[in-house]
BAVODREN-104841 format. One line per field, with one value per residue (C-alpha): residue in one letter; x, y, z. Coordinates in nm, 2 decimals. Each point is the difference from the previous one (the first is absolute). Example, Ala and Ser with C-alpha at 12.3 -4.5 7.8 and 13.67 -1.06 7.14 Angstrom:
2
residuo A	S
u 1.23	0.14
v -0.45	0.34
w 0.78	-0.07
# end
This chain:
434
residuo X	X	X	X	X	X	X	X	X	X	X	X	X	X	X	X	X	X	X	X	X	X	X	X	X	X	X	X	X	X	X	X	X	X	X	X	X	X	X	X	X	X	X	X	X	X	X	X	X	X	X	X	X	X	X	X	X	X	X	X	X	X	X	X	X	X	X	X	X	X	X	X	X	X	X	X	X	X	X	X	X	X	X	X	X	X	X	X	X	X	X	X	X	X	X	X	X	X	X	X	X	X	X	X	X	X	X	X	X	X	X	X	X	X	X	X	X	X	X	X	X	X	X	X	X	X	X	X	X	X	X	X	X	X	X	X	X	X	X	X	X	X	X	X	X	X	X	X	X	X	X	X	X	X	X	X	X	X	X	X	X	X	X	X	X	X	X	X	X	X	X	X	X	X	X	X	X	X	X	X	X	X	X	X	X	X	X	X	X	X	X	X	X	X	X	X	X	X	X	X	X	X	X	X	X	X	X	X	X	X	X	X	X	X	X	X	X	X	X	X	X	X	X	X	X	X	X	X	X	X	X	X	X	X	X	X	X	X	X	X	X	X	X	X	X	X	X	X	X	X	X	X	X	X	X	X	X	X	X	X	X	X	X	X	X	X	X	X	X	X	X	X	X	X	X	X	X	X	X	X	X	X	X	X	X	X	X	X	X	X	X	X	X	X	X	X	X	X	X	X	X	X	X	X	X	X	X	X	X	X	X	X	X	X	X	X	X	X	X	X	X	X	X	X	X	X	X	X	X	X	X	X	X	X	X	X	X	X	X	X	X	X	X	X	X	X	X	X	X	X	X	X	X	X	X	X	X	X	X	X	X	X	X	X	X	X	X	X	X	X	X	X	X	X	X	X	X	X	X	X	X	X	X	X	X	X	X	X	X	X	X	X	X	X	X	X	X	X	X	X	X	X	X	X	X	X	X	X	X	X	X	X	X	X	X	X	X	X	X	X	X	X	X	X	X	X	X	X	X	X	X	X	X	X
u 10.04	0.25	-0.21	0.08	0.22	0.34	0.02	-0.03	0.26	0.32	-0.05	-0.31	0.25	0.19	-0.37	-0.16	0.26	-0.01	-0.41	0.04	0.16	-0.23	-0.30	0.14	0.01	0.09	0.29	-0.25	-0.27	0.26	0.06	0.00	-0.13	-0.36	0.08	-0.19	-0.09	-0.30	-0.09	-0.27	0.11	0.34	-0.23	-0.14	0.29	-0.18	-0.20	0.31	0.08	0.39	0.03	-0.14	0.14	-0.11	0.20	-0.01	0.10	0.36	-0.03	-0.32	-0.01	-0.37	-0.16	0.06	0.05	-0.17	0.07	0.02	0.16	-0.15	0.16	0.32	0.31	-0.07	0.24	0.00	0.05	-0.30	-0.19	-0.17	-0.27	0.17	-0.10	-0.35	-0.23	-0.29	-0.37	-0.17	0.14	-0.02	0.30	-0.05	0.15	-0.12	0.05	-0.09	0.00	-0.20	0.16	-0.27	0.19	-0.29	0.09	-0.15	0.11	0.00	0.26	-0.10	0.18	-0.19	0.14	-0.11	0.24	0.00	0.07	0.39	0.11	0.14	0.11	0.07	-0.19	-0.08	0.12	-0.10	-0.36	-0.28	-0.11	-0.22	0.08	-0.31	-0.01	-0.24	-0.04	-0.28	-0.24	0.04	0.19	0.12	0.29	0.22	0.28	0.04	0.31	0.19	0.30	0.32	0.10	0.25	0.35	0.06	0.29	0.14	-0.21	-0.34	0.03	0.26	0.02	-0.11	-0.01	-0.18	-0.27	-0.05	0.02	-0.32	-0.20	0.02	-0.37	-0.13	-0.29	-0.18	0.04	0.37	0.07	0.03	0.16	-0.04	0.24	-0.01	0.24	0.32	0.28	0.34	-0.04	0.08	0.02	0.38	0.15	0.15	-0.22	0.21	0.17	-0.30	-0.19	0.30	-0.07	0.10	0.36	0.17	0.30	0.23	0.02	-0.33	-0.15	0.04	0.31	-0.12	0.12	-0.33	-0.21	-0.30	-0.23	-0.24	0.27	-0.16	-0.32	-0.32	-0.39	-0.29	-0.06	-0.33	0.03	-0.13	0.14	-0.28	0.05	0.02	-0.23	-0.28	-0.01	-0.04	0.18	-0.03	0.30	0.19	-0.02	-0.11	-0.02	0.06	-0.07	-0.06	-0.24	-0.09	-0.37	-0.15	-0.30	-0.09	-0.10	0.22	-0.10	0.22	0.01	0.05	-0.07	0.01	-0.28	-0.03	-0.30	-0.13	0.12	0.36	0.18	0.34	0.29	0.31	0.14	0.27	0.14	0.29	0.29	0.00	-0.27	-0.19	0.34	0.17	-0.23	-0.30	0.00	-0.02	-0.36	-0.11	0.14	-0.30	-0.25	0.19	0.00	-0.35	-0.09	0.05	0.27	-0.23	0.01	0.33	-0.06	-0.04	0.34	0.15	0.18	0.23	0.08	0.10	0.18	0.12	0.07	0.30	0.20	-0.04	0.16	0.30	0.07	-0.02	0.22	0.25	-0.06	0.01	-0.23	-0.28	-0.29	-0.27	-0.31	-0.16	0.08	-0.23	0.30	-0.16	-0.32	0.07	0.17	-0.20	-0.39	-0.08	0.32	0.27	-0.06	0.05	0.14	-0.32	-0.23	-0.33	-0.22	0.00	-0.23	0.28	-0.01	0.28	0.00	0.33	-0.01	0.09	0.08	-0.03	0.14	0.32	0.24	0.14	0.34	0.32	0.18	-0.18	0.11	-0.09	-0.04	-0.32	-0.04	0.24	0.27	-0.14	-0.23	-0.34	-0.12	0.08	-0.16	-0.21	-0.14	-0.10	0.24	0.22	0.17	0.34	-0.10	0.19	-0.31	0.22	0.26	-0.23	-0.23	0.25	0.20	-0.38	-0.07	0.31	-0.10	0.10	-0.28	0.10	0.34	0.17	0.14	0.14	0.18	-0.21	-0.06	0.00	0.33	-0.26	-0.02	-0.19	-0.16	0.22	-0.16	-0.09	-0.34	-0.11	-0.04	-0.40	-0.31	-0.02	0.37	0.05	0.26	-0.09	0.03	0.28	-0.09	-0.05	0.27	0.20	-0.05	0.26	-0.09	0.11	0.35	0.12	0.13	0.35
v 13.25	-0.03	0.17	0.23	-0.13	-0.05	0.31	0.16	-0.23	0.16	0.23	0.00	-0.04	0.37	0.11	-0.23	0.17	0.33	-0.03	-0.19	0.34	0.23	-0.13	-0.10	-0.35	-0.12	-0.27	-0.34	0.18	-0.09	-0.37	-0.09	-0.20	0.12	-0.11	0.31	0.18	0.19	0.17	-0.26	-0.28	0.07	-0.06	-0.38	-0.22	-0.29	0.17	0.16	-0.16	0.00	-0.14	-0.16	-0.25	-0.15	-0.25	-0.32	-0.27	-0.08	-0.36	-0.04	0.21	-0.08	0.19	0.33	0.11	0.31	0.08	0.30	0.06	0.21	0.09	0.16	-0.05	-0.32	-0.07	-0.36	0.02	0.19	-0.22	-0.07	0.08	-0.02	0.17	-0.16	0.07	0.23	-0.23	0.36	0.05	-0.14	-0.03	0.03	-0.12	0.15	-0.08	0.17	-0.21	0.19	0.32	0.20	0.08	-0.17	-0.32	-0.29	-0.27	0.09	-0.27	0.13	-0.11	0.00	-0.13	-0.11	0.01	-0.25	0.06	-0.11	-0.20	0.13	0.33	0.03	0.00	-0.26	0.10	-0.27	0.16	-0.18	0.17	0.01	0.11	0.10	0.06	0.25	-0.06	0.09	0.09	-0.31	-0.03	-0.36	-0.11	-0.16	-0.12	-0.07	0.04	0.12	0.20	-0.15	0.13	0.29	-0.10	0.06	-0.27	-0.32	-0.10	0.17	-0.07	-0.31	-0.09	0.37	-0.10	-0.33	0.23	0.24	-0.27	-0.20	0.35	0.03	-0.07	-0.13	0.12	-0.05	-0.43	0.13	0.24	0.31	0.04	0.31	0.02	0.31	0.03	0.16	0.01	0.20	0.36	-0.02	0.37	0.12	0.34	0.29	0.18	0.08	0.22	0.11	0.17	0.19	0.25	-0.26	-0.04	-0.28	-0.20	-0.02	0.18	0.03	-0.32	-0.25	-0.15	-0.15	0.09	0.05	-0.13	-0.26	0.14	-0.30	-0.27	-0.22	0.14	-0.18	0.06	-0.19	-0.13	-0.07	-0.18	-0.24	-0.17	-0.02	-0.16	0.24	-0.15	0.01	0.39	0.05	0.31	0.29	0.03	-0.30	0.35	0.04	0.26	-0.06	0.17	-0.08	0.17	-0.05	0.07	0.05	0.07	0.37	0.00	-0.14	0.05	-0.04	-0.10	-0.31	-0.19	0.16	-0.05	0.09	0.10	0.19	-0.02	-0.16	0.33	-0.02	0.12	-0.08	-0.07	-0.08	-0.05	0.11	0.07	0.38	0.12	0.12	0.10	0.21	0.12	0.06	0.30	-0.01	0.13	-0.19	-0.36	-0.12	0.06	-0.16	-0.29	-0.01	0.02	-0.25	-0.02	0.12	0.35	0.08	0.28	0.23	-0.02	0.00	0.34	-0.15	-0.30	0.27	0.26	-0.20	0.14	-0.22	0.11	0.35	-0.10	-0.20	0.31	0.20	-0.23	-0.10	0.24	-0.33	0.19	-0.30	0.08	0.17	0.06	-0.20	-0.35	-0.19	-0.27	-0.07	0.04	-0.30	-0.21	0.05	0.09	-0.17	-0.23	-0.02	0.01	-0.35	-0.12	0.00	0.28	-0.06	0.30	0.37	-0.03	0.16	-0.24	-0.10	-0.36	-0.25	-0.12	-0.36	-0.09	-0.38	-0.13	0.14	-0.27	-0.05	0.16	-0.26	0.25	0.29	0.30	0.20	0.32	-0.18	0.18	0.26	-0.25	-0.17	-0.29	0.07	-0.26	0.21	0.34	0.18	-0.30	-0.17	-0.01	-0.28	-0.04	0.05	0.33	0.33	0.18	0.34	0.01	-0.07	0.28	0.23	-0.01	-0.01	0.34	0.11	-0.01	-0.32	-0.06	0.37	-0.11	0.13	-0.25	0.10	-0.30	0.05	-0.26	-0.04	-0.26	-0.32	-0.21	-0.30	-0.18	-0.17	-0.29	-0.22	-0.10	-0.34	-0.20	-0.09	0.21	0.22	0.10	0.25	-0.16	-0.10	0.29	0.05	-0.22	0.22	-0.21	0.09	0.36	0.14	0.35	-0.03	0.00	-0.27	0.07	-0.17
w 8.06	-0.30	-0.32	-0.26	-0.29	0.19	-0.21	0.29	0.19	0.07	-0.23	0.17	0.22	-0.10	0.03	0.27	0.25	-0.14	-0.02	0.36	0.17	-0.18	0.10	0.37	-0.01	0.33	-0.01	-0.01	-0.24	-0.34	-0.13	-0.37	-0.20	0.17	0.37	0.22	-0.33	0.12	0.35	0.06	-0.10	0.17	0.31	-0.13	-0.03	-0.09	-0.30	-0.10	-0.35	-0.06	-0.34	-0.28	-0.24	-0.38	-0.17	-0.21	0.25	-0.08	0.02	-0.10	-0.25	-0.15	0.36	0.16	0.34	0.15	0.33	0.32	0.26	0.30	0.37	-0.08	0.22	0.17	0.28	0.05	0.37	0.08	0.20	0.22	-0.23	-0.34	-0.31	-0.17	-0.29	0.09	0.09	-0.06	-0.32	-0.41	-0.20	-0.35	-0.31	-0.31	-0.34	-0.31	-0.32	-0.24	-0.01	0.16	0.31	0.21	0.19	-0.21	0.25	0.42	0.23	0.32	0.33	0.35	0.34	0.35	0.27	0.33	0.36	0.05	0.31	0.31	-0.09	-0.36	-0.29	-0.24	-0.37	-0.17	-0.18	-0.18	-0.27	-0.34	-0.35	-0.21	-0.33	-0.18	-0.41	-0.19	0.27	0.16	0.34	0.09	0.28	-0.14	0.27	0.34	0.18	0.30	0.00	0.13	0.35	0.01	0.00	0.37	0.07	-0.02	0.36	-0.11	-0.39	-0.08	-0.36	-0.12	-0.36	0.00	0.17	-0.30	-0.26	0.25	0.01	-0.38	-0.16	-0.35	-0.11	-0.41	0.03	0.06	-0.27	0.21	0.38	0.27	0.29	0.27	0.30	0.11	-0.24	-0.02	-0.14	-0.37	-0.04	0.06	-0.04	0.23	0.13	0.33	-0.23	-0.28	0.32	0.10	-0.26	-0.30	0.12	-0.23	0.21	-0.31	-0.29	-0.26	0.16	-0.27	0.11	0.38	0.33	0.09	0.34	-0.04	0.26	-0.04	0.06	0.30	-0.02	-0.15	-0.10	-0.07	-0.34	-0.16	-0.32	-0.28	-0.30	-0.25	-0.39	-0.25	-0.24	0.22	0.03	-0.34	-0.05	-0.27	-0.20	0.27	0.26	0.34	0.21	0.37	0.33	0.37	0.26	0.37	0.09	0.37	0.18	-0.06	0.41	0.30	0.33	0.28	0.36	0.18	-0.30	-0.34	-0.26	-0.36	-0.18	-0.34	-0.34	-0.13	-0.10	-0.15	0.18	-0.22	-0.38	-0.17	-0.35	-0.10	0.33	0.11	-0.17	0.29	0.23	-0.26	-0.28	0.20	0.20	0.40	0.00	-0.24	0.07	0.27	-0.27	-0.25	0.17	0.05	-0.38	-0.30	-0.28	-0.25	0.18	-0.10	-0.24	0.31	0.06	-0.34	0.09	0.26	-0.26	-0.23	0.21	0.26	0.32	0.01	-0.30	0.11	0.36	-0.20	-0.19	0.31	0.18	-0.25	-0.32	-0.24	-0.26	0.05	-0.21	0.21	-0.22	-0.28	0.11	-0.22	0.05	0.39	-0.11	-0.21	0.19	0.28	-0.08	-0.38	0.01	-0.28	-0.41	-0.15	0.32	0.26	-0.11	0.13	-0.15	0.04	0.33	0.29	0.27	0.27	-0.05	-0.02	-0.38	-0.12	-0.37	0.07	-0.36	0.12	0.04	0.35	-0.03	-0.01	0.18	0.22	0.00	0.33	-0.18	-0.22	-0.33	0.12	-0.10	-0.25	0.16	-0.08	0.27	0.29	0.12	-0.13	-0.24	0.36	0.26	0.13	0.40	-0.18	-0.19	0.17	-0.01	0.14	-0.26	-0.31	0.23	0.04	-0.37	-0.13	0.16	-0.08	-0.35	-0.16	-0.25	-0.08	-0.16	0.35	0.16	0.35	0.17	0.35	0.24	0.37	0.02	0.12	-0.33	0.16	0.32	0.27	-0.08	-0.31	-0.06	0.00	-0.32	0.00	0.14	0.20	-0.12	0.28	0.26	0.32	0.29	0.24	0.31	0.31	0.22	-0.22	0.01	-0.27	0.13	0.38	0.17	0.15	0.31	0.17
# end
């Protein structure tokens, strides 16, 4: 649910709220980075990818970790059947290391889920990670997710839980993880859906409202060595997709038949919830990255620099944005530039040192480890979105942002990174009554 380059972010946020009223959004259709992006897959939480993240591990820096998110806006108290993976659906890492824009290597995620005790519902899923390479198809790990973080009762010792559910897979080279996890995503979108109002002054200086504080998703993820993909010019080119069934029929039991057909991608954040147009964005999720060049119009007219103007007269450039083509569809010139073919894929220069010291803005402010060569938790995906719409790569550089400049939490020092959710006892989102 969070695509499009971040470009779109608040920027996307100016146009995300702008484009949300003039297409009649209704209040839950709109949450960035490409949470509820399309009508259809607003309507299939548990296909509905969030993000997508690339980067060299940071302390291991001889792998990388690629990894998605689906089912945006976890509450952790939502039981008694708490949020799970999908056993009717594939979830799909792709990875590109040739430069064709065609995935050359296939991590592919599929669950079961079992009948719960008493009432509730058991979290806790077995599942199977595949991988497809050179026409050959071989599963390579076993494992079980750890249980959703319910409460200290249900779930003691959370975090000795994830680090158990972790698997090895390659004689221990590689690992794969899936399960809940704290939303790494953060920005205000409380305030970018009400027609792109910032809370204090041009954005760039905080005061802004973390919608995603508390909430979670579920991460699917692996941490592969870098040697053994064998990259073109040390860059990859990343993306994730959910597949499902193309028939379901329903009644007292549901069964699933026909063909997989996909029913989600993502790349880059906010490609799909800003760029794309409303009528447009159901089949773009149904087709591949290397379809892009049908929609190289909206890349280089974006609707969302028109809305900013609209809104806030800043004089953003409107037409001939070659810049977003670049950084979004053949990736950037001595930096991670992949080939003229357009594609929508997340771009990773892997001989790129890890930076000493990040910056959340990524090459925006100088650290050309962060977004958009790959993306990392910590990058602010919504600034560098918005300033990059606003026509930084144009020489105009508009100090935008949407006053969130990180998550509420840190991550965590070793694979899977993200931190653990919120537990639902706790429930950070209710009122405690006297």
């Amino acid at each position: 649910m969070r695509k499009g380059i971040a470009i779109a972010a608040s920027v996307a946020a100016v146009t995300g709220a702008a484009l949300a009223a003039a297409v009649a959004l209704g209040p839950g259709d709109g949450e960035a980075s490409s949470h509820r992006e399309a009508p259809l897959i607003a309507e299939d939480p548990t296909a509905d990818l969030t993000d997508v993240y690339a980067f060299r591990s940071p302390d291991k820096p001889s792998t990388v970790t690629i990894m998605a998110n689906v089912i945006p806006a976890e509450d952790p108290a939502a039981g008694p059947n708490w949020y799970t993976f999908s056993p009717g659906a594939r979830y799909n890492l792709k990875i590109d290391t040739s430069g064709d824009v065609k995935p050359d290597v296939i991590y592919r995620f599929q669950f079961t889920r079992k009948t719960g005790q008493l009432f509730l519902g058991d979290t806790a899923q077995p599942y199977t990670v595949t991988r497809e390479e050179k026409g050959r198809s071989t599963v390579v790990a076993h494992g079980t997710t750890p249980p959703n973080n319910i409460g200290k009762r249900s779930t003691p010792d959370y975090r000795n839980l994830v680090t158990k559910s972790i698997v090895s897979f390659d004689d221990g080279a590689s690992k794969a993880f899936a399960g809940q996890r704290d939303d790494p995503f953060y920005g205000d979108i409380g305030a970018i859906f009400d027609l792109v109002a910032i809370r204090k002054g041009t954005g760039n200086m905080g005061g802004g409202k973390d919608f995603f504080a508390g909430y979670g998703v579920h991460t699917f993820a692996v941490q592969v060595p870098i040697a053994d993909l064998g990259a073109k010019s040390s860059t990859i080119g990343v993306w994730a997709s959910v597949d499902r069934r193309k028939v379901t029929t329903r009644g007292g039991t549901s069964h699933d038949s026909g063909a997989w057909v996909q029913v989600n991608r993502l790349a880059n954040p906010l490609v799909n919830e800003v760029i794309i147009p409303t009528g447009l964005k159901d089949r773009w999720n149904s087709q591949q990255p290397w379809n892009e060049s049908a929609y190289r119009k909206y890349y280089e007219s974006p609707l969302l620099a028109a809305v900013i103007n609209k809104l806030y007269k800043l004089g953003v450039p409107e037409n001939g944005r070659d810049d977003l083509v670049a950084v979004l569809l053949t990736g950037v010139p001595e930096l991670n530039f992949t080939g003229k073919k357009l594609a929508d894929v997340l771009r990773l220069n892997l001989s790129v040192p890890i930076a000493k010291d990040p910056s959340r803005l990524g090459v925006l402010g100088g650290d050309t480890q962060g977004w958009p060569n790959g993306r990392r938790l910590g990058d602010d995906v919504i600034d560098i979105a918005e300033q990059a719409v606003g026509g930084f790569l144009k020489g105009k550089k508009l100090p935008l942002g949407d006053g969130v400049n990180g998550d509420d939490v840190s991550p965590l020092d070793a694979f899977p990174y993200a931190a653990d959710p919120k537990a639902g006892f706790d429930n950070t989102k209710g009122l405690q009554k006297p």
